[in-house]
Structures are given as structure tokens and as C-alpha cells.
C-alpha positions as CSV (number, residue, x, y, z in Angstrom):
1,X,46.8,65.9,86.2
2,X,46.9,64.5,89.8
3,X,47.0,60.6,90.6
4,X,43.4,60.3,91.6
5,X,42.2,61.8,87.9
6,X,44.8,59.3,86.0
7,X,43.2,56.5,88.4
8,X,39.5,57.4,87.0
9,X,40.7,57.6,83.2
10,X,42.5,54.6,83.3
11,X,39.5,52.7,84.9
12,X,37.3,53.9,82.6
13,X,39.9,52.6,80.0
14,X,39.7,49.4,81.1
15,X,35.9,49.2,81.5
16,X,35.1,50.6,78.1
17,X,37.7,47.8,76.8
18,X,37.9,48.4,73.0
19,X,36.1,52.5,72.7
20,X,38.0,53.0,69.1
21,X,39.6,56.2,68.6
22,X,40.2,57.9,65.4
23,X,44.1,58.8,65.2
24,X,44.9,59.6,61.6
25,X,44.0,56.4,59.6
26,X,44.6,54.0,62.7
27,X,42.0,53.1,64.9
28,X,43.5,52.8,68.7
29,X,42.0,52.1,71.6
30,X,41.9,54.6,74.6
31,X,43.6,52.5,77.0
32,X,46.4,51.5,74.6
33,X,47.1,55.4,74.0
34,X,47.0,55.8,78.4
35,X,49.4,53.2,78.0
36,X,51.9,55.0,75.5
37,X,51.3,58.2,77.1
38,X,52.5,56.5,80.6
39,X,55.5,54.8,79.0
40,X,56.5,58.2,77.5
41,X,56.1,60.2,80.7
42,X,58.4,57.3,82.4
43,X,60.9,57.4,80.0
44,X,60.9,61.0,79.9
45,X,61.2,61.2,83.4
46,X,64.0,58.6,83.0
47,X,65.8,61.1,81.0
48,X,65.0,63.7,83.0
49,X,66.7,62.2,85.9
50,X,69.6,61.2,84.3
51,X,69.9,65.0,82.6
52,X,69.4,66.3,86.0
53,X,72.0,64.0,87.7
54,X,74.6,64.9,84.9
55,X,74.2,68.5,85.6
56,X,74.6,68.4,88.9
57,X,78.0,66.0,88.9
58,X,78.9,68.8,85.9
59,X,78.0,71.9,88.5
60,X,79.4,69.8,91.7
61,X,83.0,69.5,89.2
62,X,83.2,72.8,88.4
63,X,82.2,74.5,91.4
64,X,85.7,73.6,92.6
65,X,87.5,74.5,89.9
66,X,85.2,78.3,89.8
67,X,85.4,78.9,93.4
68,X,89.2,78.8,93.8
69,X,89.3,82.1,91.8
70,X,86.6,83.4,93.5
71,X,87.8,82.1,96.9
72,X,91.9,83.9,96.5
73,X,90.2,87.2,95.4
74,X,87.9,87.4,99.0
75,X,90.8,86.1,100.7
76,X,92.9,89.3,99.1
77,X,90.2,91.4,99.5
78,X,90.1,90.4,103.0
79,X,93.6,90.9,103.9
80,X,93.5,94.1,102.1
81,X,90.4,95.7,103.9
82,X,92.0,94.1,107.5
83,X,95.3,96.0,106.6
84,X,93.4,99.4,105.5
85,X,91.4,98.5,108.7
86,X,94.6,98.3,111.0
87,X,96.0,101.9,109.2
88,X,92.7,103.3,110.0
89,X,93.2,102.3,113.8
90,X,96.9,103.5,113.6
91,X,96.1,107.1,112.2
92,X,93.5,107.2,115.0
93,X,95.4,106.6,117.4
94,X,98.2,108.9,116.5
95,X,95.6,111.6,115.7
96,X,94.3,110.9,119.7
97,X,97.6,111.7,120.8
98,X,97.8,114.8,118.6
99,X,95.0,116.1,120.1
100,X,95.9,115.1,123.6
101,X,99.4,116.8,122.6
102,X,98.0,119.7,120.8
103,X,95.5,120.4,124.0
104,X,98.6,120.1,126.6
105,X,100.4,122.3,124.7
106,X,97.0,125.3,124.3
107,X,96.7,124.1,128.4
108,X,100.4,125.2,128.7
109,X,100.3,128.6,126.6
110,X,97.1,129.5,128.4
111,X,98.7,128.5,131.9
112,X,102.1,130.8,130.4
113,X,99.6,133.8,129.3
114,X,97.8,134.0,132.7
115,X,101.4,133.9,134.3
116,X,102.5,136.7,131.9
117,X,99.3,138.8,132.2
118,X,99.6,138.7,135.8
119,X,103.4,139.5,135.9
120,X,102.4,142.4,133.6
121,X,99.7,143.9,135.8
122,X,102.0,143.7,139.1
123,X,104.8,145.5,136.6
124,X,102.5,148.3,136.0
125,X,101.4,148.6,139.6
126,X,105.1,148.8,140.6
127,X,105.7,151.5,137.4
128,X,103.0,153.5,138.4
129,X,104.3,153.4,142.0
130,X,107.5,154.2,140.5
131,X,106.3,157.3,138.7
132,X,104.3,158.4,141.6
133,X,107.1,158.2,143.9
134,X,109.5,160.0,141.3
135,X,106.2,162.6,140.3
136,X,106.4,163.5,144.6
137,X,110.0,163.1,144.2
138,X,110.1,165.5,141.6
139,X,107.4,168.0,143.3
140,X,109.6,167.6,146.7
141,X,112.9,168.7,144.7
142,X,111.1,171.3,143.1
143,X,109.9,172.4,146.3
144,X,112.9,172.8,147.6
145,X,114.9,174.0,144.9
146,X,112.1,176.7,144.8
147,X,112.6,177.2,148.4
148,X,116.7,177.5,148.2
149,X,116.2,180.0,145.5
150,X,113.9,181.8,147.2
């Protein structure tokens, strides 16, 4: 009920001064019962406020005491994740410079193959110079061996 209807009811209280109404055995008049009903609402409301005040100096006094608790276990969870955090960022960088080792060290057996396969190729050439020289060789000595005999 909204101000302006308990403003209309209580002026038509007041204008029908004495309209009797049948409560039990009693006969009460309407704007007596407005009145008890207001006096009720305030002291309800009374209560109300002082219930409401109490709870919150009741919450207020123990959200000290239960956020303390609260508060240590963030503050360990905290350091706990920043140190997790900080062994995460060591193991990256030491697996960074694994790679960069492990991709100096492929660089340098690639570089060491290439050197190999090349000294390998010129070794050939030189062998099969080497056994073309000694097949002529060989033909020249049989040539003249065939020639002395002869």
C-alpha cells in the first residue's frame, strides 16, 4: 500500500468518525484499528531496524575474524602460483637455450658432414686417378715386359 492510498483510508477514517466494525465481540471503529495497524508497522519497523543494525555490527565483527583465514590462504596460494610461475619461466628458458644448443650442435654436424662428403668425393677422384695411372702403369709394364720377352 503506497502513501497516497493510506492518505485516502485514513481520511475517510476520520470523516466517517465512529463507522463501527465488528471484531469478535468488540465493536471498533475503523480509524482506531488505522491507528493500531500504524503503531504496529512502526514498532515493527523499529525492530526491524534495530535487528538489521545488530546483524550488520555481528557480520562487520566477524568479517574480520573470517577473512584472516581466508586472506593467509590467497596470500599462500599466491606466493605458491608466483613461485610455480617463476619455475615455469626458468625451465623455458633453459629449454631456449637447449634448443639454441641443440640447433648449433645439428648446424655443426651438418657443417662436419658436408666437409667429410666433400673430402670423400676428392678422395675418390684422386683413387680413381690412382688406379687409372697404376691400370696404364700396369698395361705400360705389361707392354714392355711383353716386348722384352718377345
Amino acid at each position: 500500500m503506497n502513501q497516497a492510498d493510506s492518505e485516502y483510508i485514513w481520511a475517510s477514517a476520520v470523516s466517517c468518525e465512529k463507522l463501527p466494525v465488528v471484531c469478535g465481540n468488540d465493536m471498533l471503529c475503523f480509524a482506531e484499528l488505522w491507528i493500531s495497524l500504524e503503531e504496529h508497522q512502526d514498532a515493527l519497523e523499529l525492530i526491524m531496524s534495530k535487528y538489521r543494525k545488530q546483524m550488520l555490527q555481528l557480520l562487520q565483527g566477524r568479517k574480520g575474524e573470517d577473512a584472516e583465514p581466508v586472506l593467509k590462504v590467497h596470500q599462500a596460494n599466491s606466493l605458491e602460483i608466483e613461485s610455480q610461475i617463476d619455475r615455469i619461466c626458468e625451465m623455458g628458458k633453459l629449454m631456449r637455450k637447449a634448443i639454441q644448443v641443440d640447433d648449433n650442435q645439428f648446424f655443426e654436424v651438418q657443417e662436419k658432414l658436408a666437409q667429410l662428403e666433400l673430402e670423400n668425393k676428392e678422395l675418390r677422384e684422386l683413387l680413381s686417378i690412382s688406379k687409372e695411372s697404376f691400370d696404364v702403369g700396369r698395361e705400360d709394364l705389361l707392354d714392355c715386359e711383353a716386348w722384352v720377352t718377345k
